[in-house]
C-alpha positions, -999 to +999 in steps of 0.1 A: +436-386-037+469-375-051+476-362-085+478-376-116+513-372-131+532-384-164+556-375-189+546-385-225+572-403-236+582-393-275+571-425-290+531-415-278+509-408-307+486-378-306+454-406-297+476-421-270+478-385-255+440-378-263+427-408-244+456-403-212+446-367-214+411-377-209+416-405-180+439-382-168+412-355-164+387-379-150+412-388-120+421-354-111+384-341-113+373-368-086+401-359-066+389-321-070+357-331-053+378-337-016+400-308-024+431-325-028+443-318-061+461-283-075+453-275-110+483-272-136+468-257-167+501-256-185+503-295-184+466-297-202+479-271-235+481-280-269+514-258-261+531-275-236+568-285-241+560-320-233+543-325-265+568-339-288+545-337-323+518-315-339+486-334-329+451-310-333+424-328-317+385-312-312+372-299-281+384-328-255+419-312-257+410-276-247+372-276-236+381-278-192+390-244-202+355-226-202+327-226-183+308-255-176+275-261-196+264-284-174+264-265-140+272-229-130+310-238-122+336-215-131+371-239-121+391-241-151+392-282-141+353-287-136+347-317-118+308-317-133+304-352-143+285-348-179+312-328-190+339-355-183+312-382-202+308-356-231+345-350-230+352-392-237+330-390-261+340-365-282+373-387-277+359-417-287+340-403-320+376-388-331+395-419-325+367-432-346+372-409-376+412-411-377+406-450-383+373-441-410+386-439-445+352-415-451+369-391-428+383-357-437+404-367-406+412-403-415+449-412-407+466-445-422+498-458-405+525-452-428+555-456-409+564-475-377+585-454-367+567-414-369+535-404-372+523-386-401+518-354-377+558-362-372+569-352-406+569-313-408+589-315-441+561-300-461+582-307-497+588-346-483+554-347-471+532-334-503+554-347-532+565-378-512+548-392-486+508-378-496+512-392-537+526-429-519+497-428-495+475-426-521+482-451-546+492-471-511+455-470-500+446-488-528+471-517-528+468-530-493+430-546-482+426-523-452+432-488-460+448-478-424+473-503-433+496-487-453+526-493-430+522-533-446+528-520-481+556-501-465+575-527-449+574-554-479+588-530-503+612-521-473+624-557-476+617-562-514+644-539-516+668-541-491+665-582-475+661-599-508+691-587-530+715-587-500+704-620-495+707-628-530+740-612-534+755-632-503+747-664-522+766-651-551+793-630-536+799-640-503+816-614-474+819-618-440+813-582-438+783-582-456+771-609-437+771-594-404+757-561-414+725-585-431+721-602-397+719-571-381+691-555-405+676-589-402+674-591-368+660-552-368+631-560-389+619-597-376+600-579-349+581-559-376+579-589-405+564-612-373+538-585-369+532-586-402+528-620-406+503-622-373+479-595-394+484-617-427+477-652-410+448-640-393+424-627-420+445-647-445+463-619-463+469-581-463+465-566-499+438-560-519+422-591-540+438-574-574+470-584-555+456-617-545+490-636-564+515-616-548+496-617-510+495-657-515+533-660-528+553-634-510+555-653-472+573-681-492+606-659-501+603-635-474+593-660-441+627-685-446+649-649-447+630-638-414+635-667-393+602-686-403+596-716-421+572-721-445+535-715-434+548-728-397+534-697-380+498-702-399+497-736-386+509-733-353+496-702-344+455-700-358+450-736-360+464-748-332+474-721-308+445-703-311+422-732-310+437-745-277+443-712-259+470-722-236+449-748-222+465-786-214+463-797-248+486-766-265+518-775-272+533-738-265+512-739-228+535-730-201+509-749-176+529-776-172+563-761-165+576-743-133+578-709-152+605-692-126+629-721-135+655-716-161+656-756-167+619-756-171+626-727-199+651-745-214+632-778-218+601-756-230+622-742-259+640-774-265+616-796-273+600-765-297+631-763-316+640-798-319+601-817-319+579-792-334+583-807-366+569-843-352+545-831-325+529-801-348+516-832-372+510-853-346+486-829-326+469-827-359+459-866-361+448-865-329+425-840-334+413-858-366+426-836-390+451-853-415+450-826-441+465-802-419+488-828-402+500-836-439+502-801-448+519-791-415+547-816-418+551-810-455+557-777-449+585-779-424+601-808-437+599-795-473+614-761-462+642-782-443+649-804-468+653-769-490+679-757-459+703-790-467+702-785-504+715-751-504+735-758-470+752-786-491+754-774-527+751-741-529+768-719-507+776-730-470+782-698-455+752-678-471+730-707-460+740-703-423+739-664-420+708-660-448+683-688-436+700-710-407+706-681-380+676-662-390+656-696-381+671-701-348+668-669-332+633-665-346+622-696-327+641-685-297+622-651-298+589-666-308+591-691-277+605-666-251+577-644-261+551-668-255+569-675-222+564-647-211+530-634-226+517-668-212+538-670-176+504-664-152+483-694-164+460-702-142+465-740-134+430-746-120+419-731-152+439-732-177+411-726-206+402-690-189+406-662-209+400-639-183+425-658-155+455-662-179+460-630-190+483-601-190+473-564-202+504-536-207+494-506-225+520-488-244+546-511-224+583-520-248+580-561-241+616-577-248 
């Protein structure tokens, strides 16, 4: 057995390297029982130059370096298998604590783009970042969560009076740069959205108004229309799961054809509207058919007023290419998240699926 070798890449968080540094461990110790594998002590320090960020984890970072207390061993990689076991979990039980809001050690997602171990600032950090945390943690419904309050007052603030002001003052320039931030933070919003559909909201009940309201001025600016994504996604997507009655399966399309593709995404972008509904009554459920429909064509019908008597050109770049190249993204995603189907069956969660761990998907 060879060794185990990887480069971090700089977007790893410190528990990303914890639990590689572990399975890492584990490969290179059962390859150290035939003799094959040569010891590298500076990859394993806290110290090493391949560690982009400050991350101080208990004794499964640095514990291969003493004696064994399991055996008489000396190696600084013992191969003794309780140590490894002990090792994971002392891993597991600190992974624990960073997500336990009890914790001395707790850690809420703040940003989505560092890691509070990241920000060595320490004026930005204690005056700044730590006072925001805090009142943070007690707006959103689960405290880890702060990155949710993060991003809507990202786009309270920046999506909503440039979209505002394009309606009122209209720029080509200005347009352009909108679509561009727009396009930069659907990715996020849709993320957003997934959490906020699923357990049906992401702040705290005092904020119950705001948590209902808010996807109905932000979803048309990100591409969505309204509650689309609720209905498609958890009460029919979910309920279906890719089997012959979904409307987003790939199972019935030759999914290496770029015709196939094309009719898959066609009859999404132009039929949704009429077979979302109609999936609805045939599962005898006209509430949600009536509410599905009313929805999208109540948002459309919004679209033409605006298109037609407002402004024209802050329609198209605010709502109308925003809506087109979500549902592009939305059904190439699926696409491809859903391309290995099993046709003999389709229902399986287990034969239709697709794991990547820490893999960029575009």
């Amino acid at each position: 057995m060879g060794r185990l070798a990887f480069e971090p890449d700089p977007e790893l968080t410190g528990p990303d390297r914890l639990v590689l540094g572990v399975l890492r461990k584990e490969y290179e110790a059962h390859g150290s029982e035939s003799g094959n594998v040569d010891l590298d002590v500076s990859d394993e320090s806290d110290n090493s130059a391949t560690k982009r960020s400050e991350f101080v984890a208990p004794s499964p970072e640095g514990r291969h370096s003493h004696q064994c207390l399991h055996c008489s061993c000396n190696s600084l990689k013992c191969s003794c298998i309780a140590d490894l076991q002990d090792q994971e979990q002392q891993a597991i039980a600190y992974l624990k604590r960073l997500n336990d809001p009890k914790s001395v050690v707790f850690e809420p997602t703040v940003f989505s783009s560092v890691d509070l171990p990241r920000i060595k600032n320490a004026f930005f950090r204690k005056s700044i970042v730590e006072p925001y945390m805090r009142w943070a943690r007690n707006v959103v419904r689960n405290e880890i969560d702060v990155v949710m309050i993060t991003h809507l007052l990202l786009y309270t603030c920046t999506t909503l009076p440039s979209a505002i002001y394009l309606f009122y003052n209209f720029r080509w320039w200005h347009a352009i740069l909108h679509g561009v931030m727009q396009g930069w933070y659907a990715g996020a919003y849709t993320l957003l959205r997934h959490q906020h559909i699923h357990v049906r909201g992401v702040l705290s009940k005092k904020y119950a108004l705001i948590d209902e309201l808010f996807p109905y001025v932000l979803d048309p600016l990100m591409g969505h229309t309204w509650n689309s994504y609720y209905f498609h996604h958890v009460k029919h997507h979910h309920v279906e799961g890719n089997g012959p009655n979904d409307l987003s399966s790939t199972v019935r399309y030759q999914r290496d054809d770029v015709w196939h593709f094309a009719r898959y995404v066609g009859r999404f972008y132009f039929l949704i509207w009429f077979d979302l509904p109609c999936y609805f009554l045939r599962t005898r459920k006209p509430v949600l058919a009536f509410k599905a429909a009313s929805c999208e064509l109540g948002n459309y019908a919004v679209l033409w007023f605006l298109f037609k008597y407002v402004n024209t050109r802050a329609t198209i770049f605010v709502l109308l290419v925003p809506l087109a190249l979500m549902r592009l993204a939305l059904m190439t995603g699926n696409w491809g998240q859903h391309a290995l189907v099993d046709e003999a069956e389709p229902d399986s969660d287990f034969r239709s699926s697709i794991t990547l761990i820490d893999v960029p998907v575009s």
